[in-house]
C-alpha positions as CSV (number, residue, x, y, z in Angstrom):
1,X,108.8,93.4,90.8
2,X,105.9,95.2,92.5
3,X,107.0,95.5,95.7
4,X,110.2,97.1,94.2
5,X,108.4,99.6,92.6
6,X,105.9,100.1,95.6
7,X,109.5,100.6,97.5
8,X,110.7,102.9,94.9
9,X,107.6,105.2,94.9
10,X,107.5,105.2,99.0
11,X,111.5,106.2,98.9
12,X,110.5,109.1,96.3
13,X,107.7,109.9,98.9
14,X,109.9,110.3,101.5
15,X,112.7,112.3,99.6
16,X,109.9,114.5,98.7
17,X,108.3,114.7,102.3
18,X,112.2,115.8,103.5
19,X,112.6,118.3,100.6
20,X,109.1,119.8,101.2
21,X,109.7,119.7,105.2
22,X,112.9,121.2,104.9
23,X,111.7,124.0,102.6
24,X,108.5,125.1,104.6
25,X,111.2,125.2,108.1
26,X,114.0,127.2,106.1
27,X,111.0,130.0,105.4
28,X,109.7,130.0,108.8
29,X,112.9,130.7,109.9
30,X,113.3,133.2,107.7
31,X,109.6,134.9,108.4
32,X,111.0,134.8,112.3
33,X,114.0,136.7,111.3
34,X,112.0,139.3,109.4
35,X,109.5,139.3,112.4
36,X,112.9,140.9,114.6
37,X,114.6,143.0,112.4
38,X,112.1,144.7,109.8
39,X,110.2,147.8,111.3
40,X,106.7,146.4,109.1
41,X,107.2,143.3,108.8
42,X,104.2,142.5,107.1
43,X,105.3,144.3,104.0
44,X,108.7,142.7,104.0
45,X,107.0,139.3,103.7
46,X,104.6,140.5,101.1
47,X,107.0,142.0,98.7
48,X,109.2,139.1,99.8
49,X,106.0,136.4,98.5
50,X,104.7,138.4,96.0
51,X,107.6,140.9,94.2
52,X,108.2,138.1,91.4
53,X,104.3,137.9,90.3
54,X,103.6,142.1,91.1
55,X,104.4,143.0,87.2
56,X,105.3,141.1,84.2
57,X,109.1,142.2,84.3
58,X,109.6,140.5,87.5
59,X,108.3,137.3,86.5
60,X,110.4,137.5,83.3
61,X,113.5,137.9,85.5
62,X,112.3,135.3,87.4
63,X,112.2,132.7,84.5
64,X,115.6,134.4,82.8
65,X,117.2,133.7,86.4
66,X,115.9,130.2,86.2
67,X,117.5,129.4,82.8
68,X,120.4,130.6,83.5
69,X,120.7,128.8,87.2
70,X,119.0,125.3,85.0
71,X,122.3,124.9,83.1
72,X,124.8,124.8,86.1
73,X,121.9,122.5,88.3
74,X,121.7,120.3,85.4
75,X,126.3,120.2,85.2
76,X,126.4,119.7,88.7
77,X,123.5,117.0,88.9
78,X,125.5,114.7,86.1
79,X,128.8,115.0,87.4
80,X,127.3,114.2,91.3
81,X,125.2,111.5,89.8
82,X,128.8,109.6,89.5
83,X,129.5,110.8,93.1
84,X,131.7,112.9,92.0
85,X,131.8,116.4,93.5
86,X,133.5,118.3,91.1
87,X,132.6,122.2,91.9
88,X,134.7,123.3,88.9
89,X,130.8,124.1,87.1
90,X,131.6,128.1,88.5
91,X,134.9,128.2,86.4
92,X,133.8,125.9,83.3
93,X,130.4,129.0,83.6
94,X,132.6,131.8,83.7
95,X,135.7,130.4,81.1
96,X,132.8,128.9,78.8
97,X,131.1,133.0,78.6
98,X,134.7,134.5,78.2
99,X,135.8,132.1,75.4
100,X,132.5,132.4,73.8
101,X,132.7,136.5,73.8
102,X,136.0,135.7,72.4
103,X,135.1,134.3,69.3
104,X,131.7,135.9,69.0
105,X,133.8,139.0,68.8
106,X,137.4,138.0,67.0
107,X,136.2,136.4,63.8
108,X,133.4,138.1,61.2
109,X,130.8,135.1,61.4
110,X,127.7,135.2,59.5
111,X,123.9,134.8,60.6
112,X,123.4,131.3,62.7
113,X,127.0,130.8,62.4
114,X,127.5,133.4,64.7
115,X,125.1,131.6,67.5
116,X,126.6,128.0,67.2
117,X,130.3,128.6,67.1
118,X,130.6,130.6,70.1
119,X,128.0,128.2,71.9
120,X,130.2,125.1,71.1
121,X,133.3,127.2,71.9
122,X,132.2,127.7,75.0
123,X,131.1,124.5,75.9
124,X,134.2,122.9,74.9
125,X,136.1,125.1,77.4
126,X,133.6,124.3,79.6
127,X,133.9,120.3,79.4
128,X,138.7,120.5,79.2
129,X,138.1,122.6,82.8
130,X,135.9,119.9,84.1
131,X,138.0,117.2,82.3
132,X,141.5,117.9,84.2
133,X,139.7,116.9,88.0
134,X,138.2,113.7,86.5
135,X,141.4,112.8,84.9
136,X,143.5,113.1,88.3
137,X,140.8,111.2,89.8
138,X,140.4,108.4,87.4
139,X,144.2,108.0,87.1
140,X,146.2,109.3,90.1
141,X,143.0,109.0,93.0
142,X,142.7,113.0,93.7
143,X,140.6,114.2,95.2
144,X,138.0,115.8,92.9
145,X,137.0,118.1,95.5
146,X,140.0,119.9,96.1
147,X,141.1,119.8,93.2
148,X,137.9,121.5,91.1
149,X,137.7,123.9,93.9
150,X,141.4,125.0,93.2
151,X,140.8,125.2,89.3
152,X,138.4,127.8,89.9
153,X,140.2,130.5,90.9
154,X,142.9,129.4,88.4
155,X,140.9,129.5,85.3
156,X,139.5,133.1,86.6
157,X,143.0,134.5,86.3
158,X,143.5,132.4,83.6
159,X,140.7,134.1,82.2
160,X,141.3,137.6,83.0
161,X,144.7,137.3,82.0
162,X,143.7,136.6,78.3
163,X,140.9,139.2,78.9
164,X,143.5,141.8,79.6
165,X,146.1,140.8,77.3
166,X,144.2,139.6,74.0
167,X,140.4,140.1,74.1
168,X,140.2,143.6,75.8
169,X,138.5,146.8,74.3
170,X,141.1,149.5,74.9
171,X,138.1,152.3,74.1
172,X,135.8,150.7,76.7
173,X,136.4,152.9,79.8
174,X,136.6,149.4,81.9
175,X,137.9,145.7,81.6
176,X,135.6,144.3,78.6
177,X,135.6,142.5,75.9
178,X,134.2,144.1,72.1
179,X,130.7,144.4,71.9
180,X,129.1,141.0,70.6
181,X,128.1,141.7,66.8
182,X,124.4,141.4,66.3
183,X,124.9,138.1,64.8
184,X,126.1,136.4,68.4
185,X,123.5,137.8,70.2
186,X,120.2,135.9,71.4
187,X,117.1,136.9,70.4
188,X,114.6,138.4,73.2
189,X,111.5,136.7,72.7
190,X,109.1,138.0,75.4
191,X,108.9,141.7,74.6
192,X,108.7,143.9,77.5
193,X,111.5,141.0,79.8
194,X,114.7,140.1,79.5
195,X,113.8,136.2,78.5
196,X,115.6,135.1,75.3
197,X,115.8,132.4,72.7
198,X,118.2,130.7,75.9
199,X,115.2,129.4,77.9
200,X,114.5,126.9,74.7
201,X,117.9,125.5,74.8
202,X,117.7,125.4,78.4
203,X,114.5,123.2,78.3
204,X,115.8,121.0,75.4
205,X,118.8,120.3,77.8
206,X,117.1,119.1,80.5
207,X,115.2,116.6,78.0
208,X,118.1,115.4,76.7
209,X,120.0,115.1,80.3
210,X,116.7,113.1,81.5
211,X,117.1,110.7,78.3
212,X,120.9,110.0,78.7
213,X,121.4,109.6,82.6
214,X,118.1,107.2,82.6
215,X,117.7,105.9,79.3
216,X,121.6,105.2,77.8
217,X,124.0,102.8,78.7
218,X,126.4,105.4,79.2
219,X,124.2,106.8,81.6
220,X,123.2,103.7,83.4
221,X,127.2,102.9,84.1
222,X,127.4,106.9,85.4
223,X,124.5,105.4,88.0
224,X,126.0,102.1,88.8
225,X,129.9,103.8,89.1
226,X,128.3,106.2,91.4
227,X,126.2,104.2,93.8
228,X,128.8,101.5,94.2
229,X,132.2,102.2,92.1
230,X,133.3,98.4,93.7
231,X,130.3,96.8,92.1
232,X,130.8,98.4,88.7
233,X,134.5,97.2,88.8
234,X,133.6,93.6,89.4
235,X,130.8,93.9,86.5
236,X,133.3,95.0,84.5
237,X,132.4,98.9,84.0
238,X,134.8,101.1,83.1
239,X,135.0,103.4,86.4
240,X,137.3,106.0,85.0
241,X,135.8,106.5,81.4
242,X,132.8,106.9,83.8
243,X,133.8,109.4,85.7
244,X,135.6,111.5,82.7
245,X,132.3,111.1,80.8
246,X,130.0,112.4,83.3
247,X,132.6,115.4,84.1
248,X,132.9,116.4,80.8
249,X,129.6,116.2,80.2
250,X,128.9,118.5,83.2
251,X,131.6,120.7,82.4
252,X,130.4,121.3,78.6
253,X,126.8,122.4,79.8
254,X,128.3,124.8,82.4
255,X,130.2,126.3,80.3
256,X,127.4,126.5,77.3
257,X,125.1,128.0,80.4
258,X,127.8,130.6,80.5
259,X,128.0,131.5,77.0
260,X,124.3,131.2,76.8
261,X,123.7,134.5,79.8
262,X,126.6,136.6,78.1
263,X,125.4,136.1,74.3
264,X,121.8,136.5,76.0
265,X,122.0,139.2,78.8
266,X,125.5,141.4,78.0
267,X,126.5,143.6,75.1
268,X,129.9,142.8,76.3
269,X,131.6,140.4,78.7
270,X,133.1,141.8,81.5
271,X,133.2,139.9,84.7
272,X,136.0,140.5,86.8
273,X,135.3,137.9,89.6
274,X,133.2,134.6,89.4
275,X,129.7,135.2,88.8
276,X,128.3,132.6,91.4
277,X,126.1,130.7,89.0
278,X,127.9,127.5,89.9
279,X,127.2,127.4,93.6
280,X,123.9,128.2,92.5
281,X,124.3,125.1,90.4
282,X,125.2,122.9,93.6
283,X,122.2,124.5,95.9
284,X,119.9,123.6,92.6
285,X,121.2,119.7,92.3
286,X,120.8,119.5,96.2
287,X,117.2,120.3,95.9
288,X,116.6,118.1,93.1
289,X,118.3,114.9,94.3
290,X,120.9,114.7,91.6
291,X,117.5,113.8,89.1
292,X,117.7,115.9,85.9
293,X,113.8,116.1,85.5
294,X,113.8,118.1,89.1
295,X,116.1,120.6,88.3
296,X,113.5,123.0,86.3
297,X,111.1,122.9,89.5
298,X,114.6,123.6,92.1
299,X,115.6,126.4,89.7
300,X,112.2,128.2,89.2
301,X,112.1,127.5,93.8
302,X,115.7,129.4,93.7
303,X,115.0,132.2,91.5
304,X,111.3,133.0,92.4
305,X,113.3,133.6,96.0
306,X,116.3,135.9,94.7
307,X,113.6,138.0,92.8
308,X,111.5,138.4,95.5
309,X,114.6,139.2,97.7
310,X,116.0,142.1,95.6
311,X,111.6,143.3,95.2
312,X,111.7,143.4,99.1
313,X,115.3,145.2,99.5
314,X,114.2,147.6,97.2
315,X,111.0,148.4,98.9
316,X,111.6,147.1,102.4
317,X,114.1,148.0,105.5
318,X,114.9,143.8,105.0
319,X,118.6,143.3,103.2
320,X,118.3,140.6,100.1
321,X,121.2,138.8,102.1
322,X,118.4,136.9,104.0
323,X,117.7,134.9,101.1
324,X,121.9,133.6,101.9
325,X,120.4,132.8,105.0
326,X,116.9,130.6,103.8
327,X,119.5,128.7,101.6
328,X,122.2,127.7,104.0
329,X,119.2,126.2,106.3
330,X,117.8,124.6,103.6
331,X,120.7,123.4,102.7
332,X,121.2,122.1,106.1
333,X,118.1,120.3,106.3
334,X,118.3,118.8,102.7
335,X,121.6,117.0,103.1
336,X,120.3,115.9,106.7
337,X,119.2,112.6,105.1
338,X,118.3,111.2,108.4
339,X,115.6,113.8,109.0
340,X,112.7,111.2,108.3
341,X,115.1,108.2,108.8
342,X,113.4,106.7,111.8
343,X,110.0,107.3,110.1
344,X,111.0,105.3,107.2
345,X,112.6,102.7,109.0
346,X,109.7,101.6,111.5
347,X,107.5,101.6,108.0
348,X,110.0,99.3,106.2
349,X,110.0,96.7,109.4
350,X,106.1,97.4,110.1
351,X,105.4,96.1,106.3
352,X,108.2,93.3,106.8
353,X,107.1,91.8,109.4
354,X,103.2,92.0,107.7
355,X,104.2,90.4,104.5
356,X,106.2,87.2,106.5
């Protein structure tokens, strides 16, 4: 048992050692690029490093951003934990705000009443988008992939259909929903930022996903299904309620992050496209492993860097875009898994062969 656990704690080393390795190359790159195309680059890097700490604003965006980017990271890192990569967490976001704003706005509902129902509503869209790839999985063997990837784009014209047809404001000068009434909409608490009553739920979920991927048995056959779906056959898990479980589950806080940022951040919903919050969600589970407990730390990373992008476009000759470009390398270099590989492995036989 304690060489297990001296194992475990050397493999989180080295997970950590690549994240941290790949992190500190993607931003050197990124300095480099700034180096060629900024006329004072110095600057650039400044504003770049320091924009989300130079007033109180910016850091408030920088922990609204976070929330928001929290819920989808935490979606994506249940429903990969079954090794399933379901990227429907972008349309369960964007159908889970619309549905919300829908019946925030279509039915009078009193104080508190008016937070929870559209919350649930919108996580239950969230969790029957998610549901339909995990059931063609678990039952006919699709590919989840494909198939999530597909469902985007058809619940966002699902979505703008019913938008345009039932949920539209015809005196709005532009395709919106009514404005929210004061009772669906979440409290500011930080005067002076846009942080809201959201960040709370935001922290309770990542608690509560901690506690039921690690400490549940549902969670533990979400694990076992997903590092070996063979082995959880033969021990007699039940692979497919697995995999719907964990989808669902994923779906349901994607789409409660969605109808947490339009009840928090919008008088009115009116996306027109997909907001991108659930490929942030992917780029978030990527840097935290799949482990709920790391999501917070990946989402505050991903944020602080959008913030200080848009500080240094604004003040800069450097484009935001190059943020695009820090996360595709470290991207790269994160899923590179054989990065420290040869490291690890002349460790493992060095401390075999010492122990016998």
């Amino acid at each position: 048992m304690k060489n297990l656990l001296i194992m475990k704690n050397k493999n989180l080393l080295f997970s950590a050692a690549t994240t941290a390795i790949a992190i500190i190359i993607s931003l050197a790159i990124a300095f480099i690029i700034i180096l060629f195309v900024s006329d004072a680059p110095g600057d650039a890097v400044k504003a770049l490093l320091l924009g989300p700490v130079s007033s109180f604003r910016n850091f408030g965006t920088v922990i609204t951003l976070a929330s928001t980017v929290t819920f989808t990271g935490l979606a994506v890192c249940i429903m990969f934990q079954a090794s399933m990569f379901n990227m429907c967490a972008e349309g369960s976001f964007f159908l889970g705000a619309l549905i919300a704003a829908a019946a925030a706005t279509s039915f009078q509902l009193p104080a508190g009443i008016g937070l929870i129902v559209p919350l649930l509503c919108g996580a239950l869209t969230g969790a029957i988008l998610c549901f339909i790839p995990a059931i063609l999985k678990a039952r006919v063997n699709a590919n989840e992939m494909v198939s999530s990837l597909m469902l985007n784009y058809i619940a966002l014209f699902i979505g703008l259909y019913l938008m345009n047809t039932y949920f539209r404001d015809d005196t709005f000068g532009a395709l919106a929903s009514h404005k929210l009434p004061a009772a669906s909409v979440l409290i500011k608490c930080v005067p002076g930022t846009s942080i809201h009553i959201g960040v709370f739920l935001a922290i309770i979920l990542i608690i509560v996903s901690y506690l039921f991927i690690y400490k549940t048995k549902a969670g533990y056959r979400i694990r076992v299904m997903g590092q070996n779906a063979d082995y959880a056959k033969y021990a007699g898990l039940s692979v497919g309620g697995a995999i719907i479980l964990s989808q669902a589950l994923g779906g349901a806080i994607a789409g409660l992050g969605g109808a947490v940022e339009v009840m928090g951040m919008y008088a009115r919903f009116q996306w027109t496209s997909l907001p991108g919050y659930g490929w942030d969600g992917v780029i978030i589970a990527i840097l935290a492993r799949n482990k709920p407990q790391y999501v917070p730390l990946a989402a505050l990373f991903l944020a602080y860097l959008r913030v200080g992008a848009n500080v240094m476009a604004r003040g800069t000759d450097v484009p935001s875009e190059i943020i695009t470009v820090i996360q595709a390398i470290m991207i790269m270099l994160v899923t590179a898994t054989a990065l420290l590989s040869r490291l690890k492995q002349k460790t493992v036989v060095k401390e075999a062969l010492a122990n016998g």
